[in-house]
C-alpha positions in Angstrom: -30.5 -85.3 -101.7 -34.0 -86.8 -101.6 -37.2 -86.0 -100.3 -40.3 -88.2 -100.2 -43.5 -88.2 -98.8 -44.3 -89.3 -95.2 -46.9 -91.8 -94.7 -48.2 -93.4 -91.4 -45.6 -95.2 -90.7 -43.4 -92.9 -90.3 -44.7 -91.8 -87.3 -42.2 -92.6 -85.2 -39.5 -91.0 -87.2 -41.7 -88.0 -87.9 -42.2 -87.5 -84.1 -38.5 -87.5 -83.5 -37.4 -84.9 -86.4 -40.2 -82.9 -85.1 -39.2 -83.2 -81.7 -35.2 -82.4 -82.3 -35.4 -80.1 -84.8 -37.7 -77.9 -82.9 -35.7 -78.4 -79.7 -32.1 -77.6 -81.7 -34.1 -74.3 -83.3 -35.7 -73.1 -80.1 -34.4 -74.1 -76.9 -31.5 -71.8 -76.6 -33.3 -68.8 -76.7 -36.3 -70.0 -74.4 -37.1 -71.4 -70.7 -36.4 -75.1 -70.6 -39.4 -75.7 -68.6 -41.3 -74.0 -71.7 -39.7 -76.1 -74.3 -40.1 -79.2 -72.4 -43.9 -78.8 -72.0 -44.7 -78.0 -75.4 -42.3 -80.9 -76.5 -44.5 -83.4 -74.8 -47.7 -81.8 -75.4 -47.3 -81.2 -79.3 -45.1 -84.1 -80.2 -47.0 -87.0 -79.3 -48.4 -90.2 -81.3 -52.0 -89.4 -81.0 -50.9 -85.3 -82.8 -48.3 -86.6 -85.2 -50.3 -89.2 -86.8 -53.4 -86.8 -87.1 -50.6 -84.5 -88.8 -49.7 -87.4 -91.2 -53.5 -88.4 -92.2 -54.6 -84.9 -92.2 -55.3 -84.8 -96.5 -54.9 -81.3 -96.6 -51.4 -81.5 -95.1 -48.1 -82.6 -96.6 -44.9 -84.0 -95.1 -41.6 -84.8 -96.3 -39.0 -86.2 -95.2 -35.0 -85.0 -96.8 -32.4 -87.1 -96.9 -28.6 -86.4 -97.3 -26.4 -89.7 -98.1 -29.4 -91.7 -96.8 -29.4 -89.4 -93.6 -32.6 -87.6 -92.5 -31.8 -84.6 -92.4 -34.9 -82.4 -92.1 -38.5 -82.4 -93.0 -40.9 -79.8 -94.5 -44.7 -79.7 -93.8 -47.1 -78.0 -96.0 -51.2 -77.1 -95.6 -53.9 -76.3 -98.3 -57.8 -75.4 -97.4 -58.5 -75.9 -93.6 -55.3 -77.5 -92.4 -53.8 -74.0 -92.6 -53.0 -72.5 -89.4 -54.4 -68.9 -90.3 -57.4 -68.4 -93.2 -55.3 -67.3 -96.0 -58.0 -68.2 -98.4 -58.2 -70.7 -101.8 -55.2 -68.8 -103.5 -52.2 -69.8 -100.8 -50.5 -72.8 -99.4 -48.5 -72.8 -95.9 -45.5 -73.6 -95.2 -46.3 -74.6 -91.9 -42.6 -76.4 -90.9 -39.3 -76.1 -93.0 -36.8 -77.8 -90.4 -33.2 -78.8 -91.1 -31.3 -80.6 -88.1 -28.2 -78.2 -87.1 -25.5 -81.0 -88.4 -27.3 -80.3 -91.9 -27.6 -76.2 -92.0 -25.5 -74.6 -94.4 -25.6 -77.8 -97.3 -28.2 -76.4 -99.3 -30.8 -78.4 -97.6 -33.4 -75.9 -96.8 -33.4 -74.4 -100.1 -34.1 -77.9 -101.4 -37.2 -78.4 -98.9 -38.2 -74.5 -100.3 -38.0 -75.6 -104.0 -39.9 -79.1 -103.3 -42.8 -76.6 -101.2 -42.5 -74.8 -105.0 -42.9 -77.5 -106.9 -45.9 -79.1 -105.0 -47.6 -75.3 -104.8 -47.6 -75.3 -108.4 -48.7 -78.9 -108.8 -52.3 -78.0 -106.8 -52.6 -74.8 -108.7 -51.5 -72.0 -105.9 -49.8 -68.9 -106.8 -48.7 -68.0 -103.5 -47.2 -69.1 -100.0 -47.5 -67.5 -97.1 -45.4 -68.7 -93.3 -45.1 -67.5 -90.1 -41.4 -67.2 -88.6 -40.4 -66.3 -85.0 -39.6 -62.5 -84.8 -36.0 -63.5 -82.9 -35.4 -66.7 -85.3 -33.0 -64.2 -87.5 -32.0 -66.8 -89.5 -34.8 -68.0 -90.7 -35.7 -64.1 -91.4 -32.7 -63.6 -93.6 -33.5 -67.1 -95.7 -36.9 -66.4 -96.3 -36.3 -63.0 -97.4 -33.3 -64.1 -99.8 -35.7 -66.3 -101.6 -37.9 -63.1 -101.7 -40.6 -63.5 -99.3 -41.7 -60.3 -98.1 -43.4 -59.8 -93.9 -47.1 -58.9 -94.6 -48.2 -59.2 -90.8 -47.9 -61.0 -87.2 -49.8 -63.4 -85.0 -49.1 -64.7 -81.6 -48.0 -67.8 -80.4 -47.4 -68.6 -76.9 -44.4 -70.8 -75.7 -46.0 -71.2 -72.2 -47.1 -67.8 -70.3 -44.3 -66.0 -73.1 -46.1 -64.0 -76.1 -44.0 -64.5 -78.9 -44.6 -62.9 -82.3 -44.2 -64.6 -85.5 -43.6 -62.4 -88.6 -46.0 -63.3 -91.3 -44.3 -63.8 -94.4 -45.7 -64.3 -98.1 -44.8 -64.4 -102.0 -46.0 -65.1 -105.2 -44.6 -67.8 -107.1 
């Protein structure tokens, strides 16, 4: 396996991994038209490259036998999508496509979020996960991370909850 960093011009193959993954993860337990609206509206040129030259945001990109295969994305300071303060980083996205799940490939985007926490100086990481994406649940909590809260997110008019989830590293 190998990860790298994504740059601008990845954009096009960012947008894409973004776009399947989160359709493979999601769709079968939500309303097409739901999917399909926050698809175009979050997956588009203009958001993805703001994603990719955001400097308090990281992206990867893992490849299995020169596959791409997933892609993890990582916040510090104000990129973060909840105030979690100077001491953690987000994993904001840790997304492996379905034809990759079960190879060890998440684990390998977990241990890369590790190694560039400990890089920057954090001692902790916190996520959010979707309450019904069980999992997810069960891989987080393997690696030890333990639920310290919820927020809402909204996949058109549905209220979803996402399980906050942190550890110390």
């Amino acid at each position: 396996m190998l990860i790298r960093q994504c740059n601008e011009e990845d954009l096009e193959k960012l947008k894409n991994i973004e776009y399947k993954t989160f359709n493979e993860t999601f769709r079968p337990q939500n309303k097409d038209e739901d999917i399909d609206n926050y698809l175009k509206q979050t997956f588009t040129d203009n958001n993805v490259l703001k994603e990719l030259q955001n400097e308090d945001s990281f992206i990867y990109f893992i490849y299995v036998e020169d596959q791409l295969a997933g892609y993890l994305k990582l916040n510090i300071n104000k990129a973060q999508t909840e105030d979690f303060g100077n001491e953690y980083i987000e994993i904001e996205r840790i997304y492996v496509l379905n034809h990759y799940q079960k190879m060890g490939v998440g684990r390998e985007l977990y241990n890369h979020a590790l190694k560039v926490a400990r890089e920057h100086g954090y001692n902790k990481i916190w996520l959010g996960v979707w309450e019904h994406n069980l999992k997810a649940i069960q891989f987080y909590k393997k690696l030890g991370f333990e639920k310290i809260g919820e927020h809402a997110f909204y996949m058109g008019e549905d209220k979803q909850i996402d399980e906050i989830m942190s550890i110390a590293i």
